[in-house]
N, CA, C and O atoms as a GROMACS GRO file, in nm:
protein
  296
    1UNK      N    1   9.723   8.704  12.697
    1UNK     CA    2   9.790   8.647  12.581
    1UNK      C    3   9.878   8.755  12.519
    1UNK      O    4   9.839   8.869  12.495
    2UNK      N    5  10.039   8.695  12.489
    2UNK     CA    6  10.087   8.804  12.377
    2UNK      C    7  10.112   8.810  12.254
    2UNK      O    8  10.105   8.701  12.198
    3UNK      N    9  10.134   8.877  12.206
    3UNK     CA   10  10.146   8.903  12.082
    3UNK      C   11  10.250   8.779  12.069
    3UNK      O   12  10.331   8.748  12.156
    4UNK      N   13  10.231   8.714  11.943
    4UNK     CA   14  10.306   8.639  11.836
    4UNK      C   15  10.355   8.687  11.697
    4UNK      O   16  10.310   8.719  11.587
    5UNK      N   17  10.468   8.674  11.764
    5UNK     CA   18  10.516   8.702  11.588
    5UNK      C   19  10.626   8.609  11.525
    5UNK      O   20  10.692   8.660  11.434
    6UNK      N   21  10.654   8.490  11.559
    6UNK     CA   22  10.653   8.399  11.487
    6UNK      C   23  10.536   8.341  11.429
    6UNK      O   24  10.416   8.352  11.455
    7UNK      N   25  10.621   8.258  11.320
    7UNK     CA   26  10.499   8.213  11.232
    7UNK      C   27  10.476   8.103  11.289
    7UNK      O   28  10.565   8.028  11.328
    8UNK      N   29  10.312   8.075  11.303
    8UNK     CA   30  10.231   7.971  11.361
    8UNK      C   31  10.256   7.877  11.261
    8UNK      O   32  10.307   7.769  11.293
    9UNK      N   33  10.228   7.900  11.140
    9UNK     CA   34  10.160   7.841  11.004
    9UNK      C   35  10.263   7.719  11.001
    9UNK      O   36  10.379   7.756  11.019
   10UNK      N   37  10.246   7.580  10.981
   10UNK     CA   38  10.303   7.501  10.934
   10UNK      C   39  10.398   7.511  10.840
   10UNK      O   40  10.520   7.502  10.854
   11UNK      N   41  10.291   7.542  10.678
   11UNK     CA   42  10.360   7.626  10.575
   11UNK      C   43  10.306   7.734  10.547
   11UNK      O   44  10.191   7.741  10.505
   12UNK      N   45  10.409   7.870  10.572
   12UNK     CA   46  10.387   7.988  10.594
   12UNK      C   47  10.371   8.065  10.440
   12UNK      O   48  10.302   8.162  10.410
   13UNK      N   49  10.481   7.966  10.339
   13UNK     CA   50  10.430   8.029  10.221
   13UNK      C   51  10.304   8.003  10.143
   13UNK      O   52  10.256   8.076  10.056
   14UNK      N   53  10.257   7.890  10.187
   14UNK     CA   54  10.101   7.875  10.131
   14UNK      C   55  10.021   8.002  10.188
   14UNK      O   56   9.960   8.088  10.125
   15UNK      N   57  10.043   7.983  10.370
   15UNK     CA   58   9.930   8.102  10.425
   15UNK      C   59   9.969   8.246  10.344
   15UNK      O   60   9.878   8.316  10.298
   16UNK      N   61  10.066   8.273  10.336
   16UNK     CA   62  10.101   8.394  10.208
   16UNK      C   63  10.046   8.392  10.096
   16UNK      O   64   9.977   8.493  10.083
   17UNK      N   65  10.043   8.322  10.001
   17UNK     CA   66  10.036   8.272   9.863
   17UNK      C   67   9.848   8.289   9.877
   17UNK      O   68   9.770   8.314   9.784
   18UNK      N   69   9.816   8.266  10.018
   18UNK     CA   70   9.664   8.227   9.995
   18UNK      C   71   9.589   8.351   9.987
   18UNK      O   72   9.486   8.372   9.922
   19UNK      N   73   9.682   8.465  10.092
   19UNK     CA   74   9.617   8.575  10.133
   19UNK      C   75   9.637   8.632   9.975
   19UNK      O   76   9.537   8.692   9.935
   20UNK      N   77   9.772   8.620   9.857
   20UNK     CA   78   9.792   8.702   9.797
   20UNK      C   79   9.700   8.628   9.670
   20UNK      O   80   9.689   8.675   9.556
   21UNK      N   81   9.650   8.527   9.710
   21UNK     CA   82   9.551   8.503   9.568
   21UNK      C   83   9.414   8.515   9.599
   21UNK      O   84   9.319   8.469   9.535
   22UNK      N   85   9.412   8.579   9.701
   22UNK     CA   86   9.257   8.608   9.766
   22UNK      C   87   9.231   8.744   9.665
   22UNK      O   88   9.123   8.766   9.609
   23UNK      N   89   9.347   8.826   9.654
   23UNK     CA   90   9.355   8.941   9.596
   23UNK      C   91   9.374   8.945   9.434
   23UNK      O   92   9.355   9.048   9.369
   24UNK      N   93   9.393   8.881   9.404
   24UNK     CA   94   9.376   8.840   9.254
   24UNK      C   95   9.250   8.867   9.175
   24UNK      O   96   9.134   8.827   9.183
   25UNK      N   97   9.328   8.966   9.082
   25UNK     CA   98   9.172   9.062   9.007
   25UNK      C   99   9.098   9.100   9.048
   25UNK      O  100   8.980   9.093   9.014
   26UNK      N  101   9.158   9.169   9.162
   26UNK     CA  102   9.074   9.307   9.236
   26UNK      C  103   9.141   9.439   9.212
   26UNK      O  104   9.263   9.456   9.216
   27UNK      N  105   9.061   9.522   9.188
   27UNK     CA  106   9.118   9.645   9.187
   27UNK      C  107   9.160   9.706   9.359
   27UNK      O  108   9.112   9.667   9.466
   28UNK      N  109   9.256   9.804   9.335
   28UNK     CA  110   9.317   9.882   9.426
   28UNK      C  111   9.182   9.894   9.520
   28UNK      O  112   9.207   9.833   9.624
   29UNK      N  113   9.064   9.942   9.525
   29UNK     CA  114   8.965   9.945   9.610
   29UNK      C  115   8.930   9.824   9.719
   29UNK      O  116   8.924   9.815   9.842
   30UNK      N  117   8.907   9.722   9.585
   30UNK     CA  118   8.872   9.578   9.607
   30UNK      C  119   8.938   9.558   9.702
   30UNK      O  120   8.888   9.550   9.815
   31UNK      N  121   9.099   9.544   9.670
   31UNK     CA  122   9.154   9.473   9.747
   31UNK      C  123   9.187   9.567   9.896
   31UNK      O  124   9.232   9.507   9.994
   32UNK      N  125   9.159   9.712   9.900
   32UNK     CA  126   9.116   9.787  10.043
   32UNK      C  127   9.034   9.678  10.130
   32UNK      O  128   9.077   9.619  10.229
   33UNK      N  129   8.888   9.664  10.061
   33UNK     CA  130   8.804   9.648  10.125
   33UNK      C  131   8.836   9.522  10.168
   33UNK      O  132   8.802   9.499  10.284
   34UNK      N  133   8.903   9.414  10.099
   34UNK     CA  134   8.882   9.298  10.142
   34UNK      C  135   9.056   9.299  10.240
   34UNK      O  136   9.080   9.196  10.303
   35UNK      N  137   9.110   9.356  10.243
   35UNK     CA  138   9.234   9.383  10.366
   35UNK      C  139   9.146   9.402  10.500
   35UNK      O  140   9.166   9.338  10.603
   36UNK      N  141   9.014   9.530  10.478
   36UNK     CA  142   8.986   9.552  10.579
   36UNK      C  143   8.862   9.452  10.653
   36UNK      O  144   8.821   9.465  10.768
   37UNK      N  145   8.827   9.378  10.580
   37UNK     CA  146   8.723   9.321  10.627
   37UNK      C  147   8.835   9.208  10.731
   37UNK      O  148   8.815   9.183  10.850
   38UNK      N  149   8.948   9.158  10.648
   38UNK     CA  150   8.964   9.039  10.693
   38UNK      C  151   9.050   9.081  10.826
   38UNK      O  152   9.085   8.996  10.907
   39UNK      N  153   9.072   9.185  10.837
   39UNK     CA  154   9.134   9.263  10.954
   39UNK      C  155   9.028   9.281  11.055
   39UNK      O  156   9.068   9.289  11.171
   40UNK      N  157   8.933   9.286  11.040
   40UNK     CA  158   8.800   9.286  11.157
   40UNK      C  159   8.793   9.153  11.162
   40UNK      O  160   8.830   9.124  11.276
   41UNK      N  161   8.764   9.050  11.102
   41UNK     CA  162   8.773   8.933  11.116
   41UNK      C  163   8.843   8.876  11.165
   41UNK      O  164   8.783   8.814  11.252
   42UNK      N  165   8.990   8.843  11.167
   42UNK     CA  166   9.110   8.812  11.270
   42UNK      C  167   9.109   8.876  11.392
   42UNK      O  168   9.122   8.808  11.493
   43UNK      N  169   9.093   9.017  11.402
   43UNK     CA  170   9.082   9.073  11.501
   43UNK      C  171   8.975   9.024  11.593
   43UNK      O  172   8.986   9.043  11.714
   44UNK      N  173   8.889   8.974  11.550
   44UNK     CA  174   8.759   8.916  11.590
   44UNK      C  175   8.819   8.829  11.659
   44UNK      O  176   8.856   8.829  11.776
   45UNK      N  177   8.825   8.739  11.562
   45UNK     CA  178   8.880   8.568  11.610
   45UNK      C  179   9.001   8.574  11.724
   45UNK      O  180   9.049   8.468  11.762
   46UNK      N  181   9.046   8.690  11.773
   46UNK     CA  182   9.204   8.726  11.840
   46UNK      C  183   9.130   8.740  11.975
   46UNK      O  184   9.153   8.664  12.069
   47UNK      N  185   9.051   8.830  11.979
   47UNK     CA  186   8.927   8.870  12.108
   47UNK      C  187   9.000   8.918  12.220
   47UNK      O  188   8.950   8.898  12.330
   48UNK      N  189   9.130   8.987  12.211
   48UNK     CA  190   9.188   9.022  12.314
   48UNK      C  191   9.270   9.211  12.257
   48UNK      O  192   9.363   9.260  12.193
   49UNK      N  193   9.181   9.240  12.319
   49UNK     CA  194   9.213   9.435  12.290
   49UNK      C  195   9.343   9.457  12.317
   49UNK      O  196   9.405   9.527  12.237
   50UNK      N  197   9.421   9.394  12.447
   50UNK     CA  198   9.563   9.438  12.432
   50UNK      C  199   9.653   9.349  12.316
   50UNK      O  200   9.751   9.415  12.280
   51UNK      N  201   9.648   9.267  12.274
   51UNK     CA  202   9.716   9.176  12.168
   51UNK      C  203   9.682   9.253  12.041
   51UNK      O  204   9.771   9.269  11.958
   52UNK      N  205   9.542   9.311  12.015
   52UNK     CA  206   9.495   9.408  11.896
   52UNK      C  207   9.612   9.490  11.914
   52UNK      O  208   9.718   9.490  11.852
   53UNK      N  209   9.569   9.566  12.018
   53UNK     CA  210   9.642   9.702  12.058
   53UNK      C  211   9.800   9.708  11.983
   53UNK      O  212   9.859   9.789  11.913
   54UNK      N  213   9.828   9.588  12.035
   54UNK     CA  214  10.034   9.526  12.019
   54UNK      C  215  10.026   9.504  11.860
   54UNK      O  216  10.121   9.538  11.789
   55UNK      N  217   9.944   9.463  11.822
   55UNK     CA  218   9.960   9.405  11.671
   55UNK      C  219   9.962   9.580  11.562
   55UNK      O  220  10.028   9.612  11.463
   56UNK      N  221   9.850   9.656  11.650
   56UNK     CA  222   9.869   9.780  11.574
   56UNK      C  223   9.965   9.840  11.588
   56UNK      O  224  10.019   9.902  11.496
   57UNK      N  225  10.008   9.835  11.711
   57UNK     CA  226  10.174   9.942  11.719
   57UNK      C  227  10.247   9.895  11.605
   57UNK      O  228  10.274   9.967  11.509
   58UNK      N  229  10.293   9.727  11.618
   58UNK     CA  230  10.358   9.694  11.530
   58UNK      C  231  10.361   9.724  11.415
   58UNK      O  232  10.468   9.774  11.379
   59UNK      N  233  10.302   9.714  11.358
   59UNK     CA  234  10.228   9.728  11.204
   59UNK      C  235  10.225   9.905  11.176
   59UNK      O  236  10.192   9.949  11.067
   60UNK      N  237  10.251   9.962  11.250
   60UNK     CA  238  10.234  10.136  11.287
   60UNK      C  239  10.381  10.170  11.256
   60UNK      O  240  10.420  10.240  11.162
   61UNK      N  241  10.469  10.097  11.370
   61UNK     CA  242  10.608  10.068  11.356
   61UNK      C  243  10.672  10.064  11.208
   61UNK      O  244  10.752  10.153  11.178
   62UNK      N  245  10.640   9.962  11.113
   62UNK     CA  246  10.657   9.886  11.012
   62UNK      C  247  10.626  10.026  10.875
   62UNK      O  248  10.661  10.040  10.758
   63UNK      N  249  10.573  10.077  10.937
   63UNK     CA  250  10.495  10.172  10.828
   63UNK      C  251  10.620  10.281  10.774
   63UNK      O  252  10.700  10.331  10.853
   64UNK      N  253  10.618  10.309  10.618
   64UNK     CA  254  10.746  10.412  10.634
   64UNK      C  255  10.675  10.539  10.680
   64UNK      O  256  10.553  10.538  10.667
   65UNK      N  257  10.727  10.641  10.731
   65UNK     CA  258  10.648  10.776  10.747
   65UNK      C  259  10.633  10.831  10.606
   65UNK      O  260  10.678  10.803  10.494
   66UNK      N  261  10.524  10.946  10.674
   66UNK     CA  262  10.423  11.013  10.551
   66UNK      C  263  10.576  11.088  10.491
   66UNK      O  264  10.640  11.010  10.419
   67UNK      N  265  10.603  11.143  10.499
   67UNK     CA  266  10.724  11.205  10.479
   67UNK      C  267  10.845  11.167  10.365
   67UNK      O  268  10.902  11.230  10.276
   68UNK      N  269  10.853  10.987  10.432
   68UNK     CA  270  10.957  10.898  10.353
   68UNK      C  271  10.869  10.841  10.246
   68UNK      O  272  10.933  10.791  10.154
   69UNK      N  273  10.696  10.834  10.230
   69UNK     CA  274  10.622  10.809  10.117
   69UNK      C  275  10.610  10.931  10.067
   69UNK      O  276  10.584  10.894   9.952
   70UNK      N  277  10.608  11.018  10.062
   70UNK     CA  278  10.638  11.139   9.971
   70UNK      C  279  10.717  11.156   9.880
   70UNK      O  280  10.692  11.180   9.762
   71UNK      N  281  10.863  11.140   9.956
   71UNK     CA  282  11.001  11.112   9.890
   71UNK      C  283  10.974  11.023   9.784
   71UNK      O  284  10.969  11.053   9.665
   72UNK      N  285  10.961  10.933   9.825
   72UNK     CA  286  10.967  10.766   9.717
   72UNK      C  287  10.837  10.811   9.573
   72UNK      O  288  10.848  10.777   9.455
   73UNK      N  289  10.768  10.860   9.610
   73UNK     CA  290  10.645  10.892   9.493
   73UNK      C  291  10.704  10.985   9.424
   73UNK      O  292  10.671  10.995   9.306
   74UNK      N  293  10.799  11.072   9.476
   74UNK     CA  294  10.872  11.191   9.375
   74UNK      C  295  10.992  11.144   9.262
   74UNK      O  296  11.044  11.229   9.190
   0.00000   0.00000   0.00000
């Protein structure tokens, strides 16, 4: 299986809207923990290590460098 990155979702701004009110009145921690749980969880439900694998590059990709978050905090 490969990686998808179109959106599956019927309506994509609900599946947004849902993840971002999952996070609602959590603190900065909170909402760590519950990113990471639900990231083992999908990953779960995905069950394929190279599609993981592809989804992390991506998302690795996407990331600004440590460097360019330095900048921006100054």
């Amino acid at each position: 299986m490969a990686l998808s990155t179109s959106s599956n979702f019927a309506k994509p701004d609900d599946a947004f809207r849902a993840v971002v009110e999952a996070h609602r009145g959590l603190n900065d921690e909170q909402c760590a923990d519950l990113d990471a749980a639900l990231v083992l969880i999908l990953a779960n439900h995905i069950g394929d290590l190279d599609v993981l694998r592809e989804a992390i590059a991506l998302a690795q990709r996407r990331m600004p460098a440590a460097d360019q978050q330095q900048q921006q905090q100054q």
